[in-house]
PyMOL Python script that loads the backbone (N, CA, C, O; Angstrom):
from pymol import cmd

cmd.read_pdbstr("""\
ATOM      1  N   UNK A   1       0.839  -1.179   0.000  1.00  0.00           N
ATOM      2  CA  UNK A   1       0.000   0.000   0.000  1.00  0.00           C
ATOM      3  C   UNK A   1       0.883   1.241   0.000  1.00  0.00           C
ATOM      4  O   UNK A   1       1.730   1.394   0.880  1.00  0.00           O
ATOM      5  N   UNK A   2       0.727   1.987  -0.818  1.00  0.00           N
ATOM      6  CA  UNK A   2       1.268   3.424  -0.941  1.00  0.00           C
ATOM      7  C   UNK A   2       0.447   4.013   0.149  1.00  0.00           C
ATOM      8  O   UNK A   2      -0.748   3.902   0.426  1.00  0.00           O
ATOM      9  N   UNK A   3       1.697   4.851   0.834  1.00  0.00           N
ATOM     10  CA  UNK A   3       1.145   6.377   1.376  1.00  0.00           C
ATOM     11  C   UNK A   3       1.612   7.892   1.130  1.00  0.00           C
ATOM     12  O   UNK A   3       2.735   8.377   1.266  1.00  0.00           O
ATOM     13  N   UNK A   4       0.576   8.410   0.783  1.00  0.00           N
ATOM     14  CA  UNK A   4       1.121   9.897   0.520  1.00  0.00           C
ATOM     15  C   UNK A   4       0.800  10.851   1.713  1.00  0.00           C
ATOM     16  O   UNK A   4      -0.321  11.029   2.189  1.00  0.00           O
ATOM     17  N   UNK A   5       1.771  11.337   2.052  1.00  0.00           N
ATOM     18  CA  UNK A   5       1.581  12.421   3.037  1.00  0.00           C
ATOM     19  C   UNK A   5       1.700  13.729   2.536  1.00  0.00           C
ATOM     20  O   UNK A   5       2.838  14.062   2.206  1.00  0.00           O
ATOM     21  N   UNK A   6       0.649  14.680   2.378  1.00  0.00           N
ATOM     22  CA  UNK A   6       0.893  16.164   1.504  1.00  0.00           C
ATOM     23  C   UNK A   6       0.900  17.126   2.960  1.00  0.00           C
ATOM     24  O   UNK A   6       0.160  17.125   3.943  1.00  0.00           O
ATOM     25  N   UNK A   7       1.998  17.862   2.619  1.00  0.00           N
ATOM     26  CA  UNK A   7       1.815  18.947   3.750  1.00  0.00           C
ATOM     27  C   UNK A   7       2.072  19.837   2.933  1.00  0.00           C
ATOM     28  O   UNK A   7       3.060  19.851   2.198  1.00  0.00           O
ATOM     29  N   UNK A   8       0.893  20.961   3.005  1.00  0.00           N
ATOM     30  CA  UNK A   8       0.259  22.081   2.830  1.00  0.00           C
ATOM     31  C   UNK A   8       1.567  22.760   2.587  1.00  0.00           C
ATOM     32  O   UNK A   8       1.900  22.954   1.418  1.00  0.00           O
ATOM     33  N   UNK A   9       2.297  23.118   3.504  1.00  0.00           N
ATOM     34  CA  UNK A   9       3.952  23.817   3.516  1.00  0.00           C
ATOM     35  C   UNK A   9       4.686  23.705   2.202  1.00  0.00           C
ATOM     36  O   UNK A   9       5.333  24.594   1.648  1.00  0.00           O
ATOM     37  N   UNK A  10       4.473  22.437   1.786  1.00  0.00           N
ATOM     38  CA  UNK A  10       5.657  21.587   1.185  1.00  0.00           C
ATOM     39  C   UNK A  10       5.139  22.206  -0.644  1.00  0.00           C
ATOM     40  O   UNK A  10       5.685  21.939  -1.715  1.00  0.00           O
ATOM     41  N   UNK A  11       3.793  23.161  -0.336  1.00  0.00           N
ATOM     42  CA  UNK A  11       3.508  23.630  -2.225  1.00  0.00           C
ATOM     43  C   UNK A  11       3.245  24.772  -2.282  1.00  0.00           C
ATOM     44  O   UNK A  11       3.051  25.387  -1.234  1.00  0.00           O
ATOM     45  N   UNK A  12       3.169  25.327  -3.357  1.00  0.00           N
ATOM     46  CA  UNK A  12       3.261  26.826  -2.974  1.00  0.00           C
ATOM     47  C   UNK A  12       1.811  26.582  -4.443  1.00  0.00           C
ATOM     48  O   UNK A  12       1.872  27.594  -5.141  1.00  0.00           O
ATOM     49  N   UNK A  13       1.075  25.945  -4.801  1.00  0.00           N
ATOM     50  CA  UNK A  13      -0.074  26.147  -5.462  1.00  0.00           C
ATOM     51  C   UNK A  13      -0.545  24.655  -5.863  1.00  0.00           C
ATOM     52  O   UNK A  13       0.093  23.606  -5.774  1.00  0.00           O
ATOM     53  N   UNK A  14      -1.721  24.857  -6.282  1.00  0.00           N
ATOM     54  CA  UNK A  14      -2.726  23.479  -6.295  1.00  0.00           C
ATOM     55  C   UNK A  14      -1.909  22.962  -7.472  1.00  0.00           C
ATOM     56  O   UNK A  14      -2.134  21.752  -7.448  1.00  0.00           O
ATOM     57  N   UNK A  15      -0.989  23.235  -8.609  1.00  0.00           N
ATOM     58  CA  UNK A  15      -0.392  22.632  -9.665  1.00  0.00           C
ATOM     59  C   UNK A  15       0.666  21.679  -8.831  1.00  0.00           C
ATOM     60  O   UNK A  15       0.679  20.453  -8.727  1.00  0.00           O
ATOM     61  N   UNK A  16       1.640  22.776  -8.216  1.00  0.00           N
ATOM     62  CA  UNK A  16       2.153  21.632  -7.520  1.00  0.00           C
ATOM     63  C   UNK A  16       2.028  20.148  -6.768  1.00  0.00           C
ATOM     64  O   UNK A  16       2.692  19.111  -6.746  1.00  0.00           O
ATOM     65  N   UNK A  17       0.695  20.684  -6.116  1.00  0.00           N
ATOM     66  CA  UNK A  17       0.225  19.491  -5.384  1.00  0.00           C
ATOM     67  C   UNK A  17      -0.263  18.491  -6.588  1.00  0.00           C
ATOM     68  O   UNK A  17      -0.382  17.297  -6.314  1.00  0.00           O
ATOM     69  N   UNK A  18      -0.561  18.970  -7.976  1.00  0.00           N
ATOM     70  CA  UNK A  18      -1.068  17.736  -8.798  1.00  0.00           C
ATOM     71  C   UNK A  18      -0.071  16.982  -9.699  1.00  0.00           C
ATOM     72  O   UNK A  18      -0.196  16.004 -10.436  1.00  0.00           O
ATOM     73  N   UNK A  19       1.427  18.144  -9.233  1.00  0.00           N
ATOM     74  CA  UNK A  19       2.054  17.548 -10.256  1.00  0.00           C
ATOM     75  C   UNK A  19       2.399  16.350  -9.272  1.00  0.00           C
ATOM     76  O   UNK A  19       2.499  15.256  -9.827  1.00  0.00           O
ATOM     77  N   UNK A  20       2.595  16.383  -7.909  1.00  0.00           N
ATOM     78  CA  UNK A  20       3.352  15.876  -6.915  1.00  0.00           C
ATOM     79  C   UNK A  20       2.486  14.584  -7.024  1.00  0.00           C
ATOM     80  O   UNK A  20       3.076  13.526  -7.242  1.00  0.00           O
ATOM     81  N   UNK A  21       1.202  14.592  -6.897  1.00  0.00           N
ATOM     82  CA  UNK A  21       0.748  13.294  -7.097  1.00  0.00           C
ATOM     83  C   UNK A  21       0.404  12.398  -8.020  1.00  0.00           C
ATOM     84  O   UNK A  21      -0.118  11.287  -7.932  1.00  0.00           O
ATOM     85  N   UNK A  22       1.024  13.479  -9.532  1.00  0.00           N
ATOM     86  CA  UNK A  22       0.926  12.775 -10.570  1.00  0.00           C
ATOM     87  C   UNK A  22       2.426  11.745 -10.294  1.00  0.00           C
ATOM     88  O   UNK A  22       2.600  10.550 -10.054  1.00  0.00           O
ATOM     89  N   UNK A  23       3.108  12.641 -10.433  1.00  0.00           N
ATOM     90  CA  UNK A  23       4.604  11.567 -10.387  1.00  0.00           C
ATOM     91  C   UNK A  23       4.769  10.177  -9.590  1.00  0.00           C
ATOM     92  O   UNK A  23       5.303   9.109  -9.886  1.00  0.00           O
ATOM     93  N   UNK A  24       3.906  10.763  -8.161  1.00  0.00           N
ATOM     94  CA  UNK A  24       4.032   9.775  -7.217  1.00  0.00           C
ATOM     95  C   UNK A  24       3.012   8.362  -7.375  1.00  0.00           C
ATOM     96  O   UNK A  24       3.098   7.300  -6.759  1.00  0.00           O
ATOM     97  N   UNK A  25       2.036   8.772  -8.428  1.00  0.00           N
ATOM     98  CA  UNK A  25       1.056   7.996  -8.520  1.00  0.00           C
ATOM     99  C   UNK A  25       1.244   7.260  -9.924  1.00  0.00           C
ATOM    100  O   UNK A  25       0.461   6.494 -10.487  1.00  0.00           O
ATOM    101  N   UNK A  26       2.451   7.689 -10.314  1.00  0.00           N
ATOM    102  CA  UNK A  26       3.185   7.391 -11.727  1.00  0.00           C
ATOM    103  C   UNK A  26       1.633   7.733 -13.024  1.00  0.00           C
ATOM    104  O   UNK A  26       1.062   6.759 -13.515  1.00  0.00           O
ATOM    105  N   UNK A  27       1.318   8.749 -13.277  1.00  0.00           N
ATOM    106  CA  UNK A  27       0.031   8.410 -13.953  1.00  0.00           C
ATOM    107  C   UNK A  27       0.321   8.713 -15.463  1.00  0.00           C
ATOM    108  O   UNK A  27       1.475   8.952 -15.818  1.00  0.00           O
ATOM    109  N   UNK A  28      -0.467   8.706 -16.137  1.00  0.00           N
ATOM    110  CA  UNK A  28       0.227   8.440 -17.663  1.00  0.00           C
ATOM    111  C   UNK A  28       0.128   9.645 -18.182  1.00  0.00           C
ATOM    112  O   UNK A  28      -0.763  10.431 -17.860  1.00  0.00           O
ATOM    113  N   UNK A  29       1.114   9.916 -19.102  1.00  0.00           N
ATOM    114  CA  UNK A  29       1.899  10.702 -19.927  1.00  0.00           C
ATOM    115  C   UNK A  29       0.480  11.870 -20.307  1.00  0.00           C
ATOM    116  O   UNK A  29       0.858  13.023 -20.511  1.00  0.00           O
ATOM    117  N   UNK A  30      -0.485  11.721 -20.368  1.00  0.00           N
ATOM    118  CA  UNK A  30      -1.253  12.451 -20.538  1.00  0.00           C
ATOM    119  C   UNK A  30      -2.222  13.036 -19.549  1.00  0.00           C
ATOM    120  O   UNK A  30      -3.228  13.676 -19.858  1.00  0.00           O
ATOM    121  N   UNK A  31      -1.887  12.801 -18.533  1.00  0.00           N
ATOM    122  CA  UNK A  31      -2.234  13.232 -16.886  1.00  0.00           C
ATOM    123  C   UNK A  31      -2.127  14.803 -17.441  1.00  0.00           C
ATOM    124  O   UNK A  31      -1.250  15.235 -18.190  1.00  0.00           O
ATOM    125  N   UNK A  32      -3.358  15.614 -16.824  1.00  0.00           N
ATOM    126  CA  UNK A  32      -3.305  16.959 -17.415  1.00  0.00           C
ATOM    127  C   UNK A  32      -2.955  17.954 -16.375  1.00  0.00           C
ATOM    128  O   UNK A  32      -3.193  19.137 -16.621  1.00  0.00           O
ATOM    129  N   UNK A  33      -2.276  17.535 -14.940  1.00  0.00           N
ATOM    130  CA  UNK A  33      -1.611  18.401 -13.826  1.00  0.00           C
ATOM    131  C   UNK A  33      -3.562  19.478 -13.253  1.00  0.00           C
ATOM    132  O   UNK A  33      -3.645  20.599 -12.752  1.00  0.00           O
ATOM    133  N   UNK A  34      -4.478  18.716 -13.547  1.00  0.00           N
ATOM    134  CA  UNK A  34      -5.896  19.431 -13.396  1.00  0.00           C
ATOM    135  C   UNK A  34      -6.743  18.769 -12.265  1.00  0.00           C
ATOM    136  O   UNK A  34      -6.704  17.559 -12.045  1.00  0.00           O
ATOM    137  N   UNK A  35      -7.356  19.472 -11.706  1.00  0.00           N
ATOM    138  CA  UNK A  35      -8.709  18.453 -10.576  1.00  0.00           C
ATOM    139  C   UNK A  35      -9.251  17.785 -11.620  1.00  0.00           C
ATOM    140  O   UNK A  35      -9.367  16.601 -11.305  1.00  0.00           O
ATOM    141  N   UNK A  36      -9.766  18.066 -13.084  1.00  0.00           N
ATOM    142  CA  UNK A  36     -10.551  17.235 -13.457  1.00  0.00           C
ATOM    143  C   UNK A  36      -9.758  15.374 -13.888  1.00  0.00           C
ATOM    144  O   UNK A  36     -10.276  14.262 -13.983  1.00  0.00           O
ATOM    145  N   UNK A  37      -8.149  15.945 -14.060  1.00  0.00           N
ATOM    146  CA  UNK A  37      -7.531  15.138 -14.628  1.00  0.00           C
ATOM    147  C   UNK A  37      -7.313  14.293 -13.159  1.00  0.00           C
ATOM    148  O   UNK A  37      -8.151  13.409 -12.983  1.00  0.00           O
ATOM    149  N   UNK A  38      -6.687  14.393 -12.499  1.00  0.00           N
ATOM    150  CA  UNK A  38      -7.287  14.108 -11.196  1.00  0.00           C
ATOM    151  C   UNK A  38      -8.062  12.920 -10.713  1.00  0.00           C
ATOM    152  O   UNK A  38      -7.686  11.771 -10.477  1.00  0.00           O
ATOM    153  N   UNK A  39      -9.278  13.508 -10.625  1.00  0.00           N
ATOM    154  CA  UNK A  39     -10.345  12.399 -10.599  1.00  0.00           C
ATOM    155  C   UNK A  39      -9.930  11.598 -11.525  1.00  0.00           C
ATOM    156  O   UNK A  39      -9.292  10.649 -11.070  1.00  0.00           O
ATOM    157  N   UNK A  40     -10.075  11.619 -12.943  1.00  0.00           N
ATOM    158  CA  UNK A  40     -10.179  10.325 -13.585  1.00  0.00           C
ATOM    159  C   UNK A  40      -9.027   9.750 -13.288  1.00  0.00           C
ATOM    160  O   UNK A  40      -9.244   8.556 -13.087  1.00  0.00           O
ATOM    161  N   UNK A  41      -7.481  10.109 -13.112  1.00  0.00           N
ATOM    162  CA  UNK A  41      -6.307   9.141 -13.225  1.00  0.00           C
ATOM    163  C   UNK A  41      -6.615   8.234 -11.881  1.00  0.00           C
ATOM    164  O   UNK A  41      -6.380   7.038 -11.713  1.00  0.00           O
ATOM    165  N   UNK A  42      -7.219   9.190 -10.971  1.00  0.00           N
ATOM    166  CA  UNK A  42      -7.635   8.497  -9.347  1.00  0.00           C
ATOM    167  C   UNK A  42      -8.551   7.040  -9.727  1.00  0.00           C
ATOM    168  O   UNK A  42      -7.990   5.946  -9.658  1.00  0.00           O
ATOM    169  N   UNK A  43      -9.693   7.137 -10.042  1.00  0.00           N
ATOM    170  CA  UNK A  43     -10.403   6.268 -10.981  1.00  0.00           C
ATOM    171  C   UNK A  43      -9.901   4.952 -11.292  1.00  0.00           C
ATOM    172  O   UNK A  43     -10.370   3.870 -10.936  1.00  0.00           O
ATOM    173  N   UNK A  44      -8.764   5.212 -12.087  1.00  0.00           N
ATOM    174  CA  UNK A  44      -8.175   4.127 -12.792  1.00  0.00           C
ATOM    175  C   UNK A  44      -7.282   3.293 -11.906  1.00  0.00           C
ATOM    176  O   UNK A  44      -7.152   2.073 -12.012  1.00  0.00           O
ATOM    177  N   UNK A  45      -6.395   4.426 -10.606  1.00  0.00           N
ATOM    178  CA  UNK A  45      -5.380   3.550  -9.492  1.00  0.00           C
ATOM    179  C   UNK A  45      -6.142   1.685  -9.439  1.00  0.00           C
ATOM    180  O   UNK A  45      -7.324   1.360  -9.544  1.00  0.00           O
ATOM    181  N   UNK A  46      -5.251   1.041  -9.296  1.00  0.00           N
ATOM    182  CA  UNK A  46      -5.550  -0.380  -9.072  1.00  0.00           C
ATOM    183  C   UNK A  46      -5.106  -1.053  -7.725  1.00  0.00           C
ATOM    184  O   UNK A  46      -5.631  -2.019  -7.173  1.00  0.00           O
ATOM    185  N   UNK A  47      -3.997  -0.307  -7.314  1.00  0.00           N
ATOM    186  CA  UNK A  47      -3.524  -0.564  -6.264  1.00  0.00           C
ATOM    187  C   UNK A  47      -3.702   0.637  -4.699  1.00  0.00           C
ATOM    188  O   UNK A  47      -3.405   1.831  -4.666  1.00  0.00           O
ATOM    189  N   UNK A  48      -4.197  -0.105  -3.721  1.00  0.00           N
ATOM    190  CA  UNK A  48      -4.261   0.448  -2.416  1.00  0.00           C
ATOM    191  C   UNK A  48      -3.083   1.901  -2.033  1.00  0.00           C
ATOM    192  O   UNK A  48      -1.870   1.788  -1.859  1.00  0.00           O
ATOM    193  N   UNK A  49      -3.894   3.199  -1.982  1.00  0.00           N
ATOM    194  CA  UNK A  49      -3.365   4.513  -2.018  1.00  0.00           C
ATOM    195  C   UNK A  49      -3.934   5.361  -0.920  1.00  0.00           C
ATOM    196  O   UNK A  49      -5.064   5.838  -1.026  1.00  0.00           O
ATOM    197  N   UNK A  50      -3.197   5.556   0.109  1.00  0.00           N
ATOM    198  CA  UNK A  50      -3.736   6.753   1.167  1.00  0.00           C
ATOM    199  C   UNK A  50      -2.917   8.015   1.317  1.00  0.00           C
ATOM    200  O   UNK A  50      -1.706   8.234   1.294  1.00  0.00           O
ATOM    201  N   UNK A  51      -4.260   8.962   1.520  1.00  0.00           N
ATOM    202  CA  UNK A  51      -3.529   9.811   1.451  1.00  0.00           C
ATOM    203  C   UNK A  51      -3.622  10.658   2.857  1.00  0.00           C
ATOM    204  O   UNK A  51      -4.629  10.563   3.558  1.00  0.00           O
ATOM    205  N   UNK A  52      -2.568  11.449   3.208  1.00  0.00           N
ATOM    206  CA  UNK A  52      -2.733  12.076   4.853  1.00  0.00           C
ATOM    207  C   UNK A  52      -2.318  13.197   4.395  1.00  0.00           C
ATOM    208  O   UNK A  52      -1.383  13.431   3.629  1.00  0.00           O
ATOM    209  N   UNK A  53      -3.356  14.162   5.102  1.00  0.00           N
ATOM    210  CA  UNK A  53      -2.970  15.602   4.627  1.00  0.00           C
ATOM    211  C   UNK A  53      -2.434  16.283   6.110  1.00  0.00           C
ATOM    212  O   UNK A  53      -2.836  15.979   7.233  1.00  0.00           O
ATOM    213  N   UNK A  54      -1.541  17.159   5.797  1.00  0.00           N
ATOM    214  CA  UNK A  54      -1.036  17.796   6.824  1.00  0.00           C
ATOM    215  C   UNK A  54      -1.350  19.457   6.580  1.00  0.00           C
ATOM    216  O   UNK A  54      -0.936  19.824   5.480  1.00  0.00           O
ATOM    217  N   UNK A  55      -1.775  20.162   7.107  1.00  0.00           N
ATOM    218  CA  UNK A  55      -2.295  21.255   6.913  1.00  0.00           C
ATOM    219  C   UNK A  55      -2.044  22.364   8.187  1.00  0.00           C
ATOM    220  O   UNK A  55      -1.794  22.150   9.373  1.00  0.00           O
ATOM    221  N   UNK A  56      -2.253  23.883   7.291  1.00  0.00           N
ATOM    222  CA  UNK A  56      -1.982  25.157   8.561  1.00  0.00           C
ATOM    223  C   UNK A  56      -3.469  25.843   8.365  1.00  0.00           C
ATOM    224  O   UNK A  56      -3.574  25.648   7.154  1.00  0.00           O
ATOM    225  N   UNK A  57      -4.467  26.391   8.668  1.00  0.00           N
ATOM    226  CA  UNK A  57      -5.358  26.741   8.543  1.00  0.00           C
ATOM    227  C   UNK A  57      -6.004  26.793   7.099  1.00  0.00           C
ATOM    228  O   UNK A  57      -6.426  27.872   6.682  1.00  0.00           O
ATOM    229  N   UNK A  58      -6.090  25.648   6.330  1.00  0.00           N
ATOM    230  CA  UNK A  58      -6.530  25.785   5.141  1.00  0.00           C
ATOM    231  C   UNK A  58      -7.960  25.558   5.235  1.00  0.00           C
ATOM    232  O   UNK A  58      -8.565  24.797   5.989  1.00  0.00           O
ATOM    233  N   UNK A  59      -8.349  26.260   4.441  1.00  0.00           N
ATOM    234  CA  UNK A  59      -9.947  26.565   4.868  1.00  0.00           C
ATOM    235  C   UNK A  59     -10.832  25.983   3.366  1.00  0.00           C
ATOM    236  O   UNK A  59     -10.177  25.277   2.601  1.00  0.00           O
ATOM    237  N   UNK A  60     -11.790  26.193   3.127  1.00  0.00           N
ATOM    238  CA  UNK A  60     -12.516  25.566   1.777  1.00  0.00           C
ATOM    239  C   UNK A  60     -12.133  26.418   0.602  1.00  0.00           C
ATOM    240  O   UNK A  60     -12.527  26.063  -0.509  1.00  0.00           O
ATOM    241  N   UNK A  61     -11.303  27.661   0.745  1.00  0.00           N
ATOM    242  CA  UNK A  61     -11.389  28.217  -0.649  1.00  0.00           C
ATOM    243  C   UNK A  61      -9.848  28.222  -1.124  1.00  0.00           C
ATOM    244  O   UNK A  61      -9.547  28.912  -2.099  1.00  0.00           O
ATOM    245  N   UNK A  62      -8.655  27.302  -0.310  1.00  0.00           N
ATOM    246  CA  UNK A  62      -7.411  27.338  -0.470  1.00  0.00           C
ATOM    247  C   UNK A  62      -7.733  26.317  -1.667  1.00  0.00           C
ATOM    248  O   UNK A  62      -8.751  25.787  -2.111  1.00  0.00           O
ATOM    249  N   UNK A  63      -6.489  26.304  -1.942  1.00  0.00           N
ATOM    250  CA  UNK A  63      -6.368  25.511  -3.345  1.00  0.00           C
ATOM    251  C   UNK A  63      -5.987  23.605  -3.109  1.00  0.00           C
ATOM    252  O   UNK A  63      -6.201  22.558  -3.720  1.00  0.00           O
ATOM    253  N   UNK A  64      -5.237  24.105  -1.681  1.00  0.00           N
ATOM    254  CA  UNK A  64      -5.171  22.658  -0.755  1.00  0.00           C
ATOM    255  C   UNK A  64      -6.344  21.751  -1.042  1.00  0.00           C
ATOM    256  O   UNK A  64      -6.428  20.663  -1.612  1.00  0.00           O
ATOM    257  N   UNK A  65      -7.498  22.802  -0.283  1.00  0.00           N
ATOM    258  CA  UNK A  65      -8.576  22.127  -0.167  1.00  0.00           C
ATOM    259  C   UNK A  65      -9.407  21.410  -1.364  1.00  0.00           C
ATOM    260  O   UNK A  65     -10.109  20.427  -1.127  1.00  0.00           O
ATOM    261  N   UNK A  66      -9.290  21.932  -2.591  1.00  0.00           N
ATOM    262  CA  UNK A  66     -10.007  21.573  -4.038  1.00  0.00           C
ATOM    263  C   UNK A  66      -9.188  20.405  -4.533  1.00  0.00           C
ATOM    264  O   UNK A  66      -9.505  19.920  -5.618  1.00  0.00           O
ATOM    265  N   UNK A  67      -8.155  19.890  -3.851  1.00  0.00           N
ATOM    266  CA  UNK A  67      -7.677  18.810  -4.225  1.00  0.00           C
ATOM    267  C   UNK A  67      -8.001  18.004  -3.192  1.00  0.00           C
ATOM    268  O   UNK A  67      -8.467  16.962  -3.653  1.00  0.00           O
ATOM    269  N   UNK A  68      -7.982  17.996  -2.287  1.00  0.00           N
ATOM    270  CA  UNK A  68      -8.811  17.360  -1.024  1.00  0.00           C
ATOM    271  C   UNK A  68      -9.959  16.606  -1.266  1.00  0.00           C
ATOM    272  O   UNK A  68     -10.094  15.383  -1.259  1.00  0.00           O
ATOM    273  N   UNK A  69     -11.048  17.796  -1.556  1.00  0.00           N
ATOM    274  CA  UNK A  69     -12.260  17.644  -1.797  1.00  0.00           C
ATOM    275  C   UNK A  69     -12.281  16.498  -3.317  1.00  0.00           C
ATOM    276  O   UNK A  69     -12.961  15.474  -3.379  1.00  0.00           O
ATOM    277  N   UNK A  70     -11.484  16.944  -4.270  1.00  0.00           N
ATOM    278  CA  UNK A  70     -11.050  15.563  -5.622  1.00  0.00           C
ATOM    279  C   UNK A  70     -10.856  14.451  -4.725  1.00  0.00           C
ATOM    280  O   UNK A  70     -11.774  13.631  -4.717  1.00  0.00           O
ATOM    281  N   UNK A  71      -9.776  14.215  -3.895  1.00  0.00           N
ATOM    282  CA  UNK A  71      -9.374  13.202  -3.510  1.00  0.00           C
ATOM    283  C   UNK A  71     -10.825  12.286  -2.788  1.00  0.00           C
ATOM    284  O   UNK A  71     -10.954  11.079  -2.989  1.00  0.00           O
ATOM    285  N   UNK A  72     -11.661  12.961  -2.089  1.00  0.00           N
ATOM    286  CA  UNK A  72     -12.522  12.465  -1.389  1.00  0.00           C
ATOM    287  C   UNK A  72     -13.376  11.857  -2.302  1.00  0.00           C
ATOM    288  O   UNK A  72     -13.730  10.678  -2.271  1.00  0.00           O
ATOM    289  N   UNK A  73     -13.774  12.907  -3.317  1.00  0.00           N
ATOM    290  CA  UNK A  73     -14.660  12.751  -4.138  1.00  0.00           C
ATOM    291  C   UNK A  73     -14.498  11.059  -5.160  1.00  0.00           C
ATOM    292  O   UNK A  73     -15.395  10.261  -5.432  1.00  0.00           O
ATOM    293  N   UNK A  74     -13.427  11.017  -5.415  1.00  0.00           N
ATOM    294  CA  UNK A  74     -12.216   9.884  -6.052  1.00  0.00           C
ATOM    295  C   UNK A  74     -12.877   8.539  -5.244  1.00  0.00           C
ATOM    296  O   UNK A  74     -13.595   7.641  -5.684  1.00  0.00           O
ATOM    297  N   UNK A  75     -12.266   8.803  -3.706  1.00  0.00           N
ATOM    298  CA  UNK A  75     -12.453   7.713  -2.818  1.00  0.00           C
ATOM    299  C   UNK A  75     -13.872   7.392  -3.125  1.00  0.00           C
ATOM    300  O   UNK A  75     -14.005   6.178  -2.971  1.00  0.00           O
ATOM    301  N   UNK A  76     -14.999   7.946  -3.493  1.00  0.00           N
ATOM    302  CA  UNK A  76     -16.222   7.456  -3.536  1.00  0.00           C
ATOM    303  C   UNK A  76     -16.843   6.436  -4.721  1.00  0.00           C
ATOM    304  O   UNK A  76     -17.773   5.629  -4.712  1.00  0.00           O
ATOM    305  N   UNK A  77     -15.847   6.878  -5.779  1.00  0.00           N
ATOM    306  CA  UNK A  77     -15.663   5.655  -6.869  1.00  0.00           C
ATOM    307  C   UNK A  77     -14.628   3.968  -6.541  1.00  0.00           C
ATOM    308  O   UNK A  77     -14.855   2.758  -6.562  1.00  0.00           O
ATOM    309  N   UNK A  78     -13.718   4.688  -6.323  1.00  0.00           N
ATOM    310  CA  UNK A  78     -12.757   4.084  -6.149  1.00  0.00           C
ATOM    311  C   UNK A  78     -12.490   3.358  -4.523  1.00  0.00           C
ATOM    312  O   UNK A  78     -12.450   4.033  -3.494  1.00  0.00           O
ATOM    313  N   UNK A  79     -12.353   2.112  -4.566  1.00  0.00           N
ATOM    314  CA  UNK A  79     -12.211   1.944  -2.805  1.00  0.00           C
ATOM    315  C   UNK A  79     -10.764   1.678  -2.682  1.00  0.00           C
ATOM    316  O   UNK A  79     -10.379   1.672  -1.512  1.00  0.00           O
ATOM    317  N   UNK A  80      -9.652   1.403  -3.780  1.00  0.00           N
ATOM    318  CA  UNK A  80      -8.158   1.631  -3.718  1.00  0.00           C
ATOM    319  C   UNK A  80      -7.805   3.356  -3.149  1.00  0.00           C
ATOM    320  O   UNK A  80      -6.674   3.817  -2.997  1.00  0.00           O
ATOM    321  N   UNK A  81      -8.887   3.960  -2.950  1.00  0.00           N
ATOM    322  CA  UNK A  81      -8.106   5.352  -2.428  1.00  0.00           C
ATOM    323  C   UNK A  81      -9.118   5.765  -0.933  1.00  0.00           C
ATOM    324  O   UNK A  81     -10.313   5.676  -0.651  1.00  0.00           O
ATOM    325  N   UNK A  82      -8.019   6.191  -0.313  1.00  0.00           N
ATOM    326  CA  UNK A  82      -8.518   6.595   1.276  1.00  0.00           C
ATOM    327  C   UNK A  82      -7.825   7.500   1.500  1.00  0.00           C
ATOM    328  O   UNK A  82      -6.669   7.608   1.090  1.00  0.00           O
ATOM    329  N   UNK A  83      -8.588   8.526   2.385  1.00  0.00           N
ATOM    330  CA  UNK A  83      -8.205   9.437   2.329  1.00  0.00           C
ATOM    331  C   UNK A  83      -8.182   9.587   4.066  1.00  0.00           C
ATOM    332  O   UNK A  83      -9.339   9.579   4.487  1.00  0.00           O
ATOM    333  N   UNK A  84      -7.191   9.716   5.132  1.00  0.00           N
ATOM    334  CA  UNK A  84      -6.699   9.809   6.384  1.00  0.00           C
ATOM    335  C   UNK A  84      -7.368  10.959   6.803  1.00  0.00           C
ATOM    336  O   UNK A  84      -7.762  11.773   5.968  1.00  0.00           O
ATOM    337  N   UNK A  85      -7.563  11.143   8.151  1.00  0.00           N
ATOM    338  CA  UNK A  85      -7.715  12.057   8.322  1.00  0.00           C
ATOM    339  C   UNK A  85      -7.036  13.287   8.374  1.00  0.00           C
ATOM    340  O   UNK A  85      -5.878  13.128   7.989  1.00  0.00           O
ATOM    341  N   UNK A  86      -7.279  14.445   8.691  1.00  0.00           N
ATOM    342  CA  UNK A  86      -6.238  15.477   8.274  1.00  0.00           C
ATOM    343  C   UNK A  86      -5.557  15.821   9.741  1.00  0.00           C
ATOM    344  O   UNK A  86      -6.190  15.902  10.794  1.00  0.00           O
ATOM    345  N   UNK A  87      -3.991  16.026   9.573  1.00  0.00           N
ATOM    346  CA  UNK A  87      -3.393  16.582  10.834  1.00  0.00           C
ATOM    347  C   UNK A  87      -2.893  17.901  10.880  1.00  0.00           C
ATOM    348  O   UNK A  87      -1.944  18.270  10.188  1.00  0.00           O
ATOM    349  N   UNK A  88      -3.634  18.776  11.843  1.00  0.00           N
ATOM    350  CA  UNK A  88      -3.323  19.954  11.638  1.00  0.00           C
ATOM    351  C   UNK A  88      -2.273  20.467  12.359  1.00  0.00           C
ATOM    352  O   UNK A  88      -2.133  20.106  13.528  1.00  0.00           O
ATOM    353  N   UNK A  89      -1.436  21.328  11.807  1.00  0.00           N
ATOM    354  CA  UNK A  89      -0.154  21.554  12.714  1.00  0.00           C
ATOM    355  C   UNK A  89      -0.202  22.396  13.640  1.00  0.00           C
ATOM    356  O   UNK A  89      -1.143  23.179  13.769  1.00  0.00           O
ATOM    357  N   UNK A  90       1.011  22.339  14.568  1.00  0.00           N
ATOM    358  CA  UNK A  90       0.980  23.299  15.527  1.00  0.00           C
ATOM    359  C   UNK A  90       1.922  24.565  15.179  1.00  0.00           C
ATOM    360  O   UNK A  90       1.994  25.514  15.959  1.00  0.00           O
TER     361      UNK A  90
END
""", "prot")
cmd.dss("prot")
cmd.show_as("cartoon", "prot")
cmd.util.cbc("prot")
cmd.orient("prot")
């Protein structure tokens, strides 16, 4: 089982965070670095993927969060993806 741990710190915009889980999720060459692209590559995972978010006050309109909300959204197709709960820092 893969685990991804994203901390909020570690991107400075929602591209980053998609490129980060494109690579890590090895997804194919035509992965479009997008929420919509996103969902579907999530979709297709075959193998067991969690993800743990680490976060500083990110609220619903950060860009954190719209990949979050994909990821969750994902988990509802898909039962290879889980999504941890979130740990918020001190």
């Amino acid at each position: 089982m893969k685990i991804l741990v994203m901390r909020q710190t570690e991107f400075a915009s929602a591209e980053d965070v998609l490129r980060h889980i494109g690579e890590e999720l090895e997804f194919p060459s035509y992965y479009g670095c997008n929420l919509d692209a996103l969902f579907d590559c999530l979709g297709d995972v075959k193998s067991p993927v969690q993800f743990a978010f680490v976060y500083d006050g990110c609220d619903a309109a950060d860009p954190f969060a719209s990949v979050i909300r994909v990821i969750d959204d994902a988990a509802l197709e898909n039962s290879n993806i889980v999504r941890l709960d979130e740990i918020e820092q001190d």
